[in-house]
Structure formats: structure tokens, C-alpha cells
DRENFI-468829 format. One record per residue (C-alpha): x, z, y. Coordinates in nm, 4 decimals, always signed. Each point is the difference from the previous one (the first is absolute). Layout:
# DRENFI-468829
        u        w        v
        X        Z        Y
...
This chain:
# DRENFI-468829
        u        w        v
  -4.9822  -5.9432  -7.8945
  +0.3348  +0.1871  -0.0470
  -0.0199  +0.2067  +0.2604
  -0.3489  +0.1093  -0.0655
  -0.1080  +0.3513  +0.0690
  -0.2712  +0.1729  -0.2038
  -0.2065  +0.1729  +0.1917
  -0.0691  +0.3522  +0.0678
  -0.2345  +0.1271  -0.2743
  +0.0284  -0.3198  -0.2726
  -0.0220  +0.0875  -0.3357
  +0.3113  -0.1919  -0.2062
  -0.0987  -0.1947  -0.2534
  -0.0291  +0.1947  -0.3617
  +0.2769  -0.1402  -0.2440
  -0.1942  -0.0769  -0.3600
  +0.1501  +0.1965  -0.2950
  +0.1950  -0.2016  -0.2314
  -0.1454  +0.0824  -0.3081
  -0.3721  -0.0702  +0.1394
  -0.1338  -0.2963  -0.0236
  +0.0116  -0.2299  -0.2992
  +0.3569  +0.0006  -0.0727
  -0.0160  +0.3799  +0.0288
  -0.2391  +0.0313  -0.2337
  +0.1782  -0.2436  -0.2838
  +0.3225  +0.2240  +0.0343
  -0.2433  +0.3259  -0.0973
  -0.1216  -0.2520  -0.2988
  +0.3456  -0.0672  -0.0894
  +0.1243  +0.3540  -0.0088
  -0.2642  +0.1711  -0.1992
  -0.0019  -0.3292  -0.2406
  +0.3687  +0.1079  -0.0320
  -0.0520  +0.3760  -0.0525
  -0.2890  -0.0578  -0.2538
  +0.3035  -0.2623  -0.1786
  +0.2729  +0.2777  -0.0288
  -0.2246  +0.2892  -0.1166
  -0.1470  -0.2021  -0.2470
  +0.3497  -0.1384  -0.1324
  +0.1139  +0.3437  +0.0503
  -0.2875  +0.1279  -0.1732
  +0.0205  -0.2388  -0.3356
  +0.3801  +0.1102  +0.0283
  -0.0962  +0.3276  -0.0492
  -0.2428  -0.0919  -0.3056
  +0.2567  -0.1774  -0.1605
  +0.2727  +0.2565  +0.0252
  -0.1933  +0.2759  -0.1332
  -0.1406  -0.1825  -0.3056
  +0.2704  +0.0976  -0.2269
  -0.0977  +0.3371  +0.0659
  -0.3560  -0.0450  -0.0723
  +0.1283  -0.1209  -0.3124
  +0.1762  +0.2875  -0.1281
  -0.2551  +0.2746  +0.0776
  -0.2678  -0.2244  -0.1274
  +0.1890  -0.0662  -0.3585
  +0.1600  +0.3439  +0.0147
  -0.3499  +0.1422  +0.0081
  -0.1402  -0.2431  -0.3005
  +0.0150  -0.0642  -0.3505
  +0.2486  -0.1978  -0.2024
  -0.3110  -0.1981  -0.0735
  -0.1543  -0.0489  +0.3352
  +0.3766  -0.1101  +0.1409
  +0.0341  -0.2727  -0.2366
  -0.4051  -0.1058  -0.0119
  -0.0677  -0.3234  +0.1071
  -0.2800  +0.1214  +0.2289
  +0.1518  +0.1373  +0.3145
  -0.1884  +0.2724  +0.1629
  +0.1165  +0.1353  +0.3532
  -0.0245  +0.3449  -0.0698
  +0.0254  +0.1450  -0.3859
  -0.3190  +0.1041  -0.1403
  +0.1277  +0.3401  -0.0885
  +0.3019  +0.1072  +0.2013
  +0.2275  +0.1959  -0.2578
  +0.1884  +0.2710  +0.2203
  +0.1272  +0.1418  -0.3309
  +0.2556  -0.2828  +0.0166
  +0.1759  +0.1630  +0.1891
  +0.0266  +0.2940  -0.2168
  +0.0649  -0.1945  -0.2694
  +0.3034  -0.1649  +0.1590
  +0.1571  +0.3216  +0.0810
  -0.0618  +0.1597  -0.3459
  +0.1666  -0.2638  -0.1461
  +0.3075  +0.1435  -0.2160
  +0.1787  -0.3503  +0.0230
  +0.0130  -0.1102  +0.3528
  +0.0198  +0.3852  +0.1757
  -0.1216  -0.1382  +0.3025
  -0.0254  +0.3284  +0.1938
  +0.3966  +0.0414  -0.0364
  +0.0653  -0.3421  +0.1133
  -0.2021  +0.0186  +0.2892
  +0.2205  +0.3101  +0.0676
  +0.3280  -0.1470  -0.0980
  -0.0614  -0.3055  +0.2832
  -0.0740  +0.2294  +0.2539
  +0.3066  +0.2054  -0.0553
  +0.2041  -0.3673  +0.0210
  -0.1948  -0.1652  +0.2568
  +0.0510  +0.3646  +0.2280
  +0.3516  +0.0550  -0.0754
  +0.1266  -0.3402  +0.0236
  -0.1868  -0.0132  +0.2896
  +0.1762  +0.3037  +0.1361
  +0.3272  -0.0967  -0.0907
  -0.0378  -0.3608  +0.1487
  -0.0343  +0.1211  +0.3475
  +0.2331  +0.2236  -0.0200
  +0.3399  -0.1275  -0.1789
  -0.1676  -0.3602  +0.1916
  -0.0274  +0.1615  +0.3347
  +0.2929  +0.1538  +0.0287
  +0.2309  -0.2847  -0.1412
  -0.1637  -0.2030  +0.2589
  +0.0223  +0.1925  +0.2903
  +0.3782  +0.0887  -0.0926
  +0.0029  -0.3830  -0.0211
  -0.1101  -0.0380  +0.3441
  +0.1111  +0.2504  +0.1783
  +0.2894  +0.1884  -0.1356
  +0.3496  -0.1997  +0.1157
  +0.2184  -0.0667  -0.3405
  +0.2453  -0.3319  -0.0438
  -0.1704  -0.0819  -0.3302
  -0.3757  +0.0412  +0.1212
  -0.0404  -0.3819  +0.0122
  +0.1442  -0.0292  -0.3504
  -0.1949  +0.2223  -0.1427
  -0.3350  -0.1526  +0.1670
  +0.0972  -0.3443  -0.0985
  +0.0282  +0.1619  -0.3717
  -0.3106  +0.1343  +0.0261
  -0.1187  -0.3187  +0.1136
  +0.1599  -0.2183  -0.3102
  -0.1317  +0.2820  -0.2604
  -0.3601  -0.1399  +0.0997
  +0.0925  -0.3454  -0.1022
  +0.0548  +0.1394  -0.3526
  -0.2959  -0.0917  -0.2397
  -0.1275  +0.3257  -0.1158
  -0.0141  -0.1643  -0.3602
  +0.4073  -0.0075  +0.0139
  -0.0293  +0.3890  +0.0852
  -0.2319  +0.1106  -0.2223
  +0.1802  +0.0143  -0.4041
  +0.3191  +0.1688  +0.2120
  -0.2178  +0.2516  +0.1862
  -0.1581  +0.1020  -0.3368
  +0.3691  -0.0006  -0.1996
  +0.0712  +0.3024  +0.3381
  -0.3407  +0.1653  -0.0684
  +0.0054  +0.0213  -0.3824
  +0.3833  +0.0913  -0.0118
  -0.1104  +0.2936  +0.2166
  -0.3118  +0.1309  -0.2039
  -0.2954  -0.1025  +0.2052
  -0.1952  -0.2154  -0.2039
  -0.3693  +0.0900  -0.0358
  +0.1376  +0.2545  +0.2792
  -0.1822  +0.0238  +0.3389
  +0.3897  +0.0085  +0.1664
  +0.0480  -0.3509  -0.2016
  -0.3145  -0.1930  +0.1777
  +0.0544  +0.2309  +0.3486
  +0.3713  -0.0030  +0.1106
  +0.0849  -0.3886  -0.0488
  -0.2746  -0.0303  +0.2491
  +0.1295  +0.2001  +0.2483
  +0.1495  -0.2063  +0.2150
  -0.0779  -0.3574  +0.1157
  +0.2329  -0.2191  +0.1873
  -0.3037  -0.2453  +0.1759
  -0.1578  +0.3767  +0.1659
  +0.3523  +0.0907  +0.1072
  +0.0857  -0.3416  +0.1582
  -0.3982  +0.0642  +0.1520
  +0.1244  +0.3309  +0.1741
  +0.3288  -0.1073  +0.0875
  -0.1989  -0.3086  +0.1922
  -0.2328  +0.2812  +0.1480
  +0.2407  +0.2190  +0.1076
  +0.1945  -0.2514  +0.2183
  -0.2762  -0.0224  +0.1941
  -0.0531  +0.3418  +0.0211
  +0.0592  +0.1536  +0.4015
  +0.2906  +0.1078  -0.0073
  -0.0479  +0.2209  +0.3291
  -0.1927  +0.2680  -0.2566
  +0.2831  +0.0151  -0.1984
  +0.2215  +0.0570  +0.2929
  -0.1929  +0.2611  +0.1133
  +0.0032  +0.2182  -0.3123
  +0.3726  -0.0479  -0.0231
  +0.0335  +0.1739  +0.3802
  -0.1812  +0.2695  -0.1108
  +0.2291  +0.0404  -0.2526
  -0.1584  -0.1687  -0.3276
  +0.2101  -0.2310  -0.2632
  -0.0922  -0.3070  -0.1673
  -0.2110  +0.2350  -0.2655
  -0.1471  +0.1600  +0.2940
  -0.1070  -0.2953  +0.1681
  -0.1444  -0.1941  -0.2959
  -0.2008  +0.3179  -0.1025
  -0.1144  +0.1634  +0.3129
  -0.0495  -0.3576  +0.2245
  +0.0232  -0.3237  -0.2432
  -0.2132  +0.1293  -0.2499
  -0.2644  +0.1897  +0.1746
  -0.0130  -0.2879  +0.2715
  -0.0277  -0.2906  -0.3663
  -0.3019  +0.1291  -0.1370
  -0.1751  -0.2965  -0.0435
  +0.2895  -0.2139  -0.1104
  +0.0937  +0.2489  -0.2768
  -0.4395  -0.0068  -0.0981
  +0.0561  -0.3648  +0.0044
  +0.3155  +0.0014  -0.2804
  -0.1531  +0.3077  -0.1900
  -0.3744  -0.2227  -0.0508
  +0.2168  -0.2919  -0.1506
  +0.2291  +0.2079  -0.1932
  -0.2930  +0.1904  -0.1633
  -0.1758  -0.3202  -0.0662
  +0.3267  -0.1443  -0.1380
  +0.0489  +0.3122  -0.2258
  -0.3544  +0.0750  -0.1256
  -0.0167  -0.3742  -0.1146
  +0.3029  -0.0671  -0.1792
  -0.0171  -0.0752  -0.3540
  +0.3280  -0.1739  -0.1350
  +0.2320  +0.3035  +0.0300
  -0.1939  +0.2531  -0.1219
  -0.0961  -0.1450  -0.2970
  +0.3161  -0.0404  -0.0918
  +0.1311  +0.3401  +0.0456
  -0.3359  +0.1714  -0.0895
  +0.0320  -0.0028  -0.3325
  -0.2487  +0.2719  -0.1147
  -0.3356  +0.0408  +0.1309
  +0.0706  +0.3706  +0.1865
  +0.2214  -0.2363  +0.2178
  -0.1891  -0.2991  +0.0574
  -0.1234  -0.0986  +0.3538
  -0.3835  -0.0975  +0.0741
  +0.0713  -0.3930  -0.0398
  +0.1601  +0.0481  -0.3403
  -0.3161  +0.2264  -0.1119
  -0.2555  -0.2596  +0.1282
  +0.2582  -0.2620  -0.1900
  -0.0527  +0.1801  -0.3168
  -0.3693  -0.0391  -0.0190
  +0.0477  -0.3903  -0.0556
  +0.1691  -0.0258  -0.2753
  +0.0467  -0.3103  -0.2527
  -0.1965  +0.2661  -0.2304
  -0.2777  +0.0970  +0.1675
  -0.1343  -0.0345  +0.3745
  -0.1979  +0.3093  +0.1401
  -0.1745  -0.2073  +0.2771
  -0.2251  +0.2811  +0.1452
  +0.3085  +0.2361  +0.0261
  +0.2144  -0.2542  +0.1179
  -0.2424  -0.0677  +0.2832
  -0.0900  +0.3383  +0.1191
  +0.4187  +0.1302  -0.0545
  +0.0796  -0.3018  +0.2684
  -0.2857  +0.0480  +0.2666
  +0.1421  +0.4170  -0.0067
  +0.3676  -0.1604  -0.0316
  -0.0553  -0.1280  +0.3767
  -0.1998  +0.2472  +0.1347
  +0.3698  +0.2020  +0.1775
  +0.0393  -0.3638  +0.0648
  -0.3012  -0.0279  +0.2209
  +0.0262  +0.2758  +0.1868
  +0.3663  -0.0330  +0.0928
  -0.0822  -0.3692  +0.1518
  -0.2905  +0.2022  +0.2096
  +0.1441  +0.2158  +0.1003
  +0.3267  -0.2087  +0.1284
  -0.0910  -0.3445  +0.0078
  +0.0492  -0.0178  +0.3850
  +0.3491  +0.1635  -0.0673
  +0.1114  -0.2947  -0.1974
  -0.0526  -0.2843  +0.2859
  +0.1561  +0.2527  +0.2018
  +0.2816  +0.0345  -0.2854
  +0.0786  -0.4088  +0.0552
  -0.0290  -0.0251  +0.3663
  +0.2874  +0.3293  +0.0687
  +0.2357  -0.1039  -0.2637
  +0.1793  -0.2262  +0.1791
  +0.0202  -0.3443  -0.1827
  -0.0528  -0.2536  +0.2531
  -0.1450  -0.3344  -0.0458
């Protein structure tokens, strides 16, 4: 009845779980089933991925013969760590300076990317001038420029001024880059502007605010730009070719390049110089691989 009283004492009927039962129990099925299906797409991912790897160490550490033998063995039968000293005493390729001469690109372009970058961005967005738009849109149209169009006028600047098979030649072009400064300008638009504010009541300029709030407070933003522009400069091959010109100048891609030759291919060398080659590689992407989803998702492109 509707009215119905329960009486004094009654125990109310226990509501079953949800999940118990037999529907309960297919939903568990389902999940782990699921689970098990990711990790182990997940997990041939991962085997797939780092085969290239295993490929280089293993033929790095091998002989000529053993690289090219018909019968593939997993592991070499005798692993030949004097390859590697063999590929740095080599008088042609002088690995050891290349490997120095990219680091001193990929670090200063690096540098000089987020700085000249940040600050034409944030004077982009935040600094009021009648021409800002003009110049942003000009920055905008320079990306639409093949960099093949670019590339015999750049070198005409660079040799006119002396910098072939010179570190400035294959360092300053790269300086700037008009995609990272349209990336900060986007960033900085969105940046609060009630921390900016606040420095300029106690006193602080744009400098001030852009070094003491913007910057401290962009950390991961600027880790973001600084993993992709390293990655950029370490692997670029086309330029400094061209303007290294002598072997004291050349870069690590244009050392590996010279093993393979239409005279003679040093496979073993070739194998071991490119699994070493990526090795800053590897540890720059560990080190800030969650800064470069983080790089996407602050720098403002919508959509």
C-alpha cells in the first residue's frame, strides 16, 4: 500500500551491487580483456620503435663481413668495441670534432632562438606600436617562403662575409626562426596579464617584466621550444654541408655522410658513428619529452 509504514525494527531490503552478478562480472572480463589489448599493442609499439636501434649497436659492434653475411645472427659473435676507436682515429672523417662542432650549433642556436624569438614575440604581443600587426603578418608571409628559394641567397650573404667552413657561417643564419617567434607571440597573448601589471606597479618595465615574471613563470614553454630547436639543429644536414667546406668545420651528419662514399662504404663505422650520433638525441627527448606536449597545448593555436 502507499501509505504503508515499516515497522519499528525492519531491516530494509539490501540493494545488490551493480557490478555483481553476471553482468558485473562480464564488465570485469571486458576491462582486463581491454587492458591486456593496449599493453600488448603498446608493448609491440615499443618493439618496433626501438629496432632501428638494435640495429645500429648490433652492426656498429660487428664486422664488415658479419653485416653483409647472409646468415643473420641476433647478437655478433665477437662484439668489436675497438670500432669505436677506430671511428674516432680516423684522420678522414674527425668525428670527435664534429660531434663537438654540433653541439656548439645545436646549443647556441638553441640559445639564440629563445632569446631574439622570445623577445620579438613578447614585444609582438605586448608592447603597443602602430606597425606591430604589420610586422606579425610579415613574419607570418616569410613562413610561406620555400626554404629552397632562400637558401643560394642566404649562402651569396654568408660567403660574401667570410664564413664558409666557419662555425659563424652554419650558426648565425640559424639564429632566428620566424614559426618559434609567431609560437611565442601566440603564447604570450595568453599570458595573465595581471603578473605583468603587477611588476609594472612595483616599478618594473617591459624588460623587467619579461625577465623577472614572463620568463621565470614560462619555464616549460621555453623547455618545450629549446627540445625542438636542438633536435632541429643537431639534425640538419643541407646547410652545413654546403658551407662546411673542410673537414675542421663539418657537422656530425656531414662526417657520418662521408663514410658512404661512391668510393668506398665503411659499414661498421658508419653504423657505430650513427647509433653515438643520436645518443644527445636520446637523452634530450628523456629528459623533455613531457615538455613538448606541453610545448603544443600552451602555444596557443587553436583548432
Amino acid at each position: 500500500m502507499a501509505g504503508a509504514v515499516m515497522p519499528t525494527g525492519a531491516r530494509r531490503p539490501r540493494r545488490r551491487p551493480a557490478e555483481s552478478g553476471p553482468v558485473g562480472h562480464r564488465h570485469g572480463v571486458r576491462a582486463r580483456v581491454v587492458t591486456v589489448a593496449v599493453y600488448g599493442v603498446l608493448g609491440v609499439s615499443a618493439i618496433l620503435f626501438l629496432i632501428p636501434y638494435y640495429l645500429l649497436i648490433r652492426n656498429g659492434l660487428s664486422t664488415d663481413a658479419e653485416i653483409t653475411s647472409p646468415e643473420w645472427t641476433f647478437f655478433p659473435t665477437d662484439l668489436r668495441w675497438e670500432n669505436v676507436t677506430e671511428l674516432f682515429a680516423d684522420t678522414e672523417t674527425h668525428f670527435a670534432s664534429s660531434l663537438l662542432n654540433s653541439v656548439l650549433v645545436a646549443v647556441l642556436q638553441t640559445t639564440g632562438v629563445l632569446l631574439i624569438c622570445s623577445l620579438a614575440g613578447y614585444g609582438l604581443a605586448r608592447i603597443p606600436y602602430r606597425h606591430a600587426n604589420k610586422i606579425f603578418y610579415a613574419v607570418v608571409v616569410s613562413l610561406m617562403i620555400p626554404g629552397a628559394v632562400t637558401f643560394v641567397p642566404s649562402f651569396l650573404m654568408v660567403s660574401t662575409m667570410g664564413w664558409v667552413s666557419d662555425l659563424r657561417g652554419l650558426i648565425i643564419p640559424g639564429l632566428f626562426s620566424g614559426f618559434t617567434t609567431f609560437l611565442f607571440r601566440q603564447y604570450f597573448l595568453d599570458f595573465p596579464r595581471e603578473l605583468e601589471e603587477a611588476a609594472r606597479v612595483d616599478g618594473l618595465g617591459y624588460w623587467g617584466a619579461y625577465w623577472r615574471i614572463v620568463f621565470p613563470n614560462s619555464l616549460n614553454f621555453f623547455a618545450a621550444i629549446a627540445a625542438i630547436t636542438f633536435l632541429h639543429g643537431w639534425n640538419a644536414f643541407l646547410w652545413p654541408l654546403v658551407i662546411g667546406q673542410s673537414n675542421e668545420s663539418w657537422t656530425v651528419q656531414v662526417a657520418l655522410s662521408s663514410l658512404l662514399t661512391a668510393q668506398t662504404i665503411r659499414i661498421h663505422e658508419l653504423f657505430i658513428g650513427a647509433a653515438i650520433s643520436i645518443l644527445p638525441l636520446v637523452l634530450v627527448f628523456l629528459f623533455l619529452q613531457r615538455y613538448l606536449v606541453q610545448g603544443v597545448t600552451q602555444s596557443g593555436i587553436k583548432g
